[in-house]
N, C-alpha and C positions, 0 to 999 in steps of 0.2 A: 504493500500500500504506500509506503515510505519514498520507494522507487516510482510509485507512478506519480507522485507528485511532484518528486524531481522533478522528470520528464516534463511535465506537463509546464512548469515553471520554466523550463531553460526554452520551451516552446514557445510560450510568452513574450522571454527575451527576447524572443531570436525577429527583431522588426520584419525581414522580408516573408521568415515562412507564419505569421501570428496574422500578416495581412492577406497572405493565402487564404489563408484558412476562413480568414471575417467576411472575406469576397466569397469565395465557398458556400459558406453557411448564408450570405446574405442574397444570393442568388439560387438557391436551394428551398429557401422560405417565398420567396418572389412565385417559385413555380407552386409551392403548396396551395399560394392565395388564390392563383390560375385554376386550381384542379376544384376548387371551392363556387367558380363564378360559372352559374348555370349559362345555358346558350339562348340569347336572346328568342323568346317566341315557343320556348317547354315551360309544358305546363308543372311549376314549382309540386301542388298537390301531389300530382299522380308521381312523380318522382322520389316524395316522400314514399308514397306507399307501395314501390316497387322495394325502395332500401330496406323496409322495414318485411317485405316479400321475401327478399335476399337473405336477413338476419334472420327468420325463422325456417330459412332449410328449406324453402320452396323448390319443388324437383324442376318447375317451366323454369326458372331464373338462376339454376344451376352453373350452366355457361358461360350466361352475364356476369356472374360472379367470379368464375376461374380467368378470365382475361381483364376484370376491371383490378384484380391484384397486382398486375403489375403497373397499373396508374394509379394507384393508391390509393382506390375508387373513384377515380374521376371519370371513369367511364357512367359508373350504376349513377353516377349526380347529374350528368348528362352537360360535364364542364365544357368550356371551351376547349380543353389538352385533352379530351374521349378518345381522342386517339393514340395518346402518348405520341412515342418514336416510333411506330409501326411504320410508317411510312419511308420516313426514312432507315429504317432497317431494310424493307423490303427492296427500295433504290442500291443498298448497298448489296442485297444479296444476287440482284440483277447484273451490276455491274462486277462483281466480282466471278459470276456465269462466264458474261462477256467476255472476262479477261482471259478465261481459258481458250477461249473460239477463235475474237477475234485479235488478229494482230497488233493493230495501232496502240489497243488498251493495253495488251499486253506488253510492247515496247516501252508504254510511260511506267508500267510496273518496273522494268529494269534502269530506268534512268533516275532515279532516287528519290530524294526529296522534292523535286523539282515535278517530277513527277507523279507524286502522291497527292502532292498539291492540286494539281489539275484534276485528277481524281475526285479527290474529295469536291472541287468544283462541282463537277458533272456527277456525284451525288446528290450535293444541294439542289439541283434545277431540279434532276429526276424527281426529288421528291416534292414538289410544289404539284405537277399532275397526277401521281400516285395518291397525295392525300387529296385531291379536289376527286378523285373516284371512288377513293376507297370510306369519304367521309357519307357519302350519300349510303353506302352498303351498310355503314356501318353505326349509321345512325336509324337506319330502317331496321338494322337487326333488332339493336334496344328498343326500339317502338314495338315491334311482333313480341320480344319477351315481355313488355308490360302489360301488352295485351293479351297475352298466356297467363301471367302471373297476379295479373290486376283486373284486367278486364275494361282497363281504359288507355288511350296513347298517349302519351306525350307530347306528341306535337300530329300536325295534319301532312303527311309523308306524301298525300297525293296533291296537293298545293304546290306548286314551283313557284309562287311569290313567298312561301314561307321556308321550301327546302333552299331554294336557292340562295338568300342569304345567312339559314343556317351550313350549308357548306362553305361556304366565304369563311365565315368566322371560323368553325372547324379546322379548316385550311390554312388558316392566318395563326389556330392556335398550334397548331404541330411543326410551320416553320417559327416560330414565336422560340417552344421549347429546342426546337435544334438550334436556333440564335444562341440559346440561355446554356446550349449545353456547349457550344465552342466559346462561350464568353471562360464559363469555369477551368475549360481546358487550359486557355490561354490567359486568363489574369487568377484565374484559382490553383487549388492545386488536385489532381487527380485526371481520370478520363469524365469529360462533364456526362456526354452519353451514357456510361456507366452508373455515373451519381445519382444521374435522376432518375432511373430505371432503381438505383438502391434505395434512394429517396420514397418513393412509389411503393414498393416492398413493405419497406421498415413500416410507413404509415398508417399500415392495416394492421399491423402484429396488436397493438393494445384492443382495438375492436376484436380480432380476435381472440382475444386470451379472455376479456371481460366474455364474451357471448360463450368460451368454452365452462369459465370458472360459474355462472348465471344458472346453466343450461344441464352441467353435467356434474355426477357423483365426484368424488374425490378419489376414487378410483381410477376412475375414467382421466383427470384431470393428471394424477400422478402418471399413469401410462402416456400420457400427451406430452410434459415435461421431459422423460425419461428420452422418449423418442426421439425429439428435438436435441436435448443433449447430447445423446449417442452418434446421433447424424452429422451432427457439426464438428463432432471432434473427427467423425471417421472423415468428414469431408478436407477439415484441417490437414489431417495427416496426409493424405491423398495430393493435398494442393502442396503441400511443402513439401513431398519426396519427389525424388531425384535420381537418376542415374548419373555418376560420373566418370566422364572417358577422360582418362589418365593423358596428359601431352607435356613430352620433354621441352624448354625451350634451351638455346646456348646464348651463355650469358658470356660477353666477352669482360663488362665492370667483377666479375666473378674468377676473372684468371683462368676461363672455357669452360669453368665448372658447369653442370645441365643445372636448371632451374624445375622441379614438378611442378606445377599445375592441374588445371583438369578442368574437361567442360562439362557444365551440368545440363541435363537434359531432362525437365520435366516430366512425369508419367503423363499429369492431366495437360499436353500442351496447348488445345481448344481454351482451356478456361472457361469462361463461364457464353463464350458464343455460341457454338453449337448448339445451346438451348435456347437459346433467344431466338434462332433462325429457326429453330423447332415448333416454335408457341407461334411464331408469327405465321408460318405456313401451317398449322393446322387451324389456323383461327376462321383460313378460309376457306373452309366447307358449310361451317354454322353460318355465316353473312351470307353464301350464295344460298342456301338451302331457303333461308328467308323470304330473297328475291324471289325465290322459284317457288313461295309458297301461294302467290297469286294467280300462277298459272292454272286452268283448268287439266291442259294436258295427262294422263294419266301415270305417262312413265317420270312427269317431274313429279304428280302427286306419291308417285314410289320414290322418288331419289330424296325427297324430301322427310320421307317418314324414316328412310334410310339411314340420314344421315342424321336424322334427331335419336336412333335408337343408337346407331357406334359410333358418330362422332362427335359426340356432344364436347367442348372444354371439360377436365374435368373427369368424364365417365371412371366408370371401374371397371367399364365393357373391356374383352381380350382386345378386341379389333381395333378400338382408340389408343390403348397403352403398347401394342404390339407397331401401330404406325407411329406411334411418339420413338418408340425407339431406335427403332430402324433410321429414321428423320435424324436423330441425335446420332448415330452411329454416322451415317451417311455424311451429315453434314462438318464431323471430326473431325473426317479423313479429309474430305475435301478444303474445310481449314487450313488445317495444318497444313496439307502440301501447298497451300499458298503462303503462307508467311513464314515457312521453314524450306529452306534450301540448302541442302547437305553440301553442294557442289559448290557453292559461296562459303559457307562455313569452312570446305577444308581448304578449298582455296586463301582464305583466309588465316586460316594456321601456320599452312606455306608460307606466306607472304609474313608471315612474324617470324619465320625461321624453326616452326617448332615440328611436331612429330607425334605423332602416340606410336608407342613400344609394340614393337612387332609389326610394325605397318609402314608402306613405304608413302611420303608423303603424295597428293596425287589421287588417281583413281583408286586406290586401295583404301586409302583413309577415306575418300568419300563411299565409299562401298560400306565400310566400316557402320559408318556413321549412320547413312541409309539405314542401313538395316536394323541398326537399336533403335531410331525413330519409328521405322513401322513396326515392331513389338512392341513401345511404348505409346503408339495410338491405339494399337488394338485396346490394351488395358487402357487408355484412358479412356475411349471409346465407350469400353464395358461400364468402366465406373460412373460416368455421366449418365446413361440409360439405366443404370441400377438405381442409383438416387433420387432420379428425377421419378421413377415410376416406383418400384418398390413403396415406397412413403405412401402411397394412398390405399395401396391394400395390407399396410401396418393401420392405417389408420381407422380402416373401415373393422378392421377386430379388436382394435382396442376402442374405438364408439359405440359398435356392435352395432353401425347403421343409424346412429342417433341423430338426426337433421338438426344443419346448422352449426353442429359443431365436428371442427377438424382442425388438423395440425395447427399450432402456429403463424408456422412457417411453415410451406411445402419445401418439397427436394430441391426443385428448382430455384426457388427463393434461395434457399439455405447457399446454393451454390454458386449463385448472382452475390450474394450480400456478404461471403467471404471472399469470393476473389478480389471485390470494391474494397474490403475493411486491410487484406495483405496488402494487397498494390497501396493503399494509402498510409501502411505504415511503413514499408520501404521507402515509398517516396518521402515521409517525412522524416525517417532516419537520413536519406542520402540528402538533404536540405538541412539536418544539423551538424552532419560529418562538413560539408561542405561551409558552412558558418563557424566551425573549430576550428578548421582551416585558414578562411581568411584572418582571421583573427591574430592567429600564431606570429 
């Protein structure tokens, strides 16, 4: 305890990262007040009595509720951020498609920073017509679940003087939050996109805990704690192991002496993306299923009762948590062989002069390397798809089915909210190593 107040003090001191951190938290609360401010032309009432739909374990508003947890329910309030980042996730999971296809993208991937930069431009745009489509879907969905769950809408969806400038606003709220989330990036400290997705998370945990602690025995509550505990440490371990590949370098300040070293190679090296690209493409089966529920047609009146029985957000159905996973497998791999490049790496060791033991620098060592990375995606692979899915059928035995009340934190939360809590105290160790420093 002694020790964290230390810390917490020399943090204080330390002017550049204390303003970090107040930009941070002050731009974090900016987004909370966002997710608070309903969209001009919903109807306040029936919004109350969807939330209060939601808080009693209603099986129609199920869905609404496994996707409004990662906006901190700003979706179930029917804020202006309903959409969170979805959209710009989705712009990024396009473009990052792209890059493996097409050339041009793929050439600014190898030109660096410079490079990334543009990128990330041509995410931005992508996502201003991504959210100007997907806010219509997806404000029509939450209308169909209040009108499952309640029995009355929200707003009048078949009006285009009324959707049209609730998509405006919608539209305006989702590039709002990706402004708010490269502001953090660059005058706070952390990944802001990351923050606000932890931000969104963390927000629901006290509603949760009161409606579990309200709702359910002390048993019940004890097995919910226990859960949560056990997951996060197994999730901790998991995020901070490592393999490490052993590299000589020669040190001529040394007298030739060899210097060991060693590179370290994450088990989990997705981190906490793979699931975010997960939520976000199964989100869209329940949104079209919506659209298609006004069709007369008989094969959409099937694809739609279809897709309300496996693939609800959420389900405990085999078919929803068998394609969550696969999605989380699938998109690990495909990650990681983007942002990890064996043949830059060894190349890179080359180029410092070094070597790992028994391997010749070159194609060998990249062979090397190759191949511990895809053993260590399979297992992180596994472990992302275990946590994220496993948790709901721990959770469903230890409620025994009680509506309304579940975990905490889900897996995928759990997984989201420690990648954001490590990365942030790396970076604020290496911001006081680096303030020791100038000092000296």
């Amino acid at each position: 305890m002694e020790h964290m107040w230390t810390v917490l003090g020399q943090i204080w001191r330390t002017d550049n990262l204390r303003n970090k951190i107040l930009v941070t938290l002050g731009l974090l609360f900016v987004f909370r007040i966002a997710a608070h401010i309903t969209v001009p032309g919903a109807d306040v009432a029936v919004i109350e009595s969807l939330q209060n739909s939601i808080a009693a374990g209603n099986d129609s508003a199920s869905g609404l509720a496994i996707l409004s947890l990662l906006t901190g329910g700003a979706m179930e309030r029917f804020s202006l951020v309903l959409m969170g980042l979805t959209p710009y996730i989705n712009a990024s999971i396009i473009l990052q498609l792209l890059g493996v296809i097409v050339p041009s993208i793929e050439n600014l991937k190898k030109q660096g920073e410079q490079g990334q930069k543009k990128i990330s431009q041509w995410t931005r745009i992508l996502t201003v017509p991504l959210a100007a489509l997907q806010s219509f879907g997806m404000m029509y969905f939450i209308n169909q679940t209040s009108l499952s769950a309640v029995g009355l809408p929200i707003l009048d969806t078949s009006d285009w003087g009324v959707m049209l400038p609730a998509m405006l606003t919608v539209t305006a709220g989702t590039v709002f939050l990706m402004w708010l989330g490269e502001l953090i990036t660059e005058k706070g400290i952390g990944n802001g996109i990351s923050l606000i997705i932890f931000a969104g998370i963390v927000a629901v945990v006290p509603t949760q805990i009161a409606t579990a602690f309200s709702s359910a025995g002390p048993l019940v509550n004890l097995g919910l704690v226990a859960l949560t505990v056990a997951l996060t440490m197994f999730v901790v371990y998991v995020a901070e192991a490592d393999r490490r590949v052993p590299i000589m370098y020669a040190s001529r300040k040394a007298g030739g002496q060899q210097i060991r070293s060693f590179l370290p190679m994450k088990i989990n090296q997705g981190g906490m993306i793979p699931i975010i690209f997960a939520v976000s493409v199964l989100s869209m089966p329940s949104i079209l299923s919506q659209l298609m529920a006004q069709s007369e047609a008989i094969w959409a009146q099937n694809m739609v009762t279809w897709i309300g029985r496996h693939l609800t957000p959420g389900s405990t159905g085999i078919t929803y948590n068998l394609l969550y996973a696969i999605l989380i497998i699938a998109f690990t791999y495909f990650y990681v062989s983007i942002v990890f490049e064996p043949k830059k790496v060894a190349e890179n060791i080359q180029k410092r002069g070094g070597f790992v033991p028994g391997y010749r620098p070159g194609a060998e060592t990249e062979g090397l390397i190759e191949g511990i990375s895809s053993r260590l995606v399979f297992w992180g692979a596994i472990f992302l798809a275990f946590v994220a899915v496993a948790p709901i059928f721990f959770e469903r035995v230890i409620t025994g089915g009680l509506r309304g009340v579940t975990m905490f934190i889900g897996g995928a939360g759990i997984i989201i909210v420690v990648g954001v809590v490590l990365d942030l105290i790396r970076r604020i160790n290496s911001q006081l190593v680096m303030h020791d420093y100038d000092t000296l």
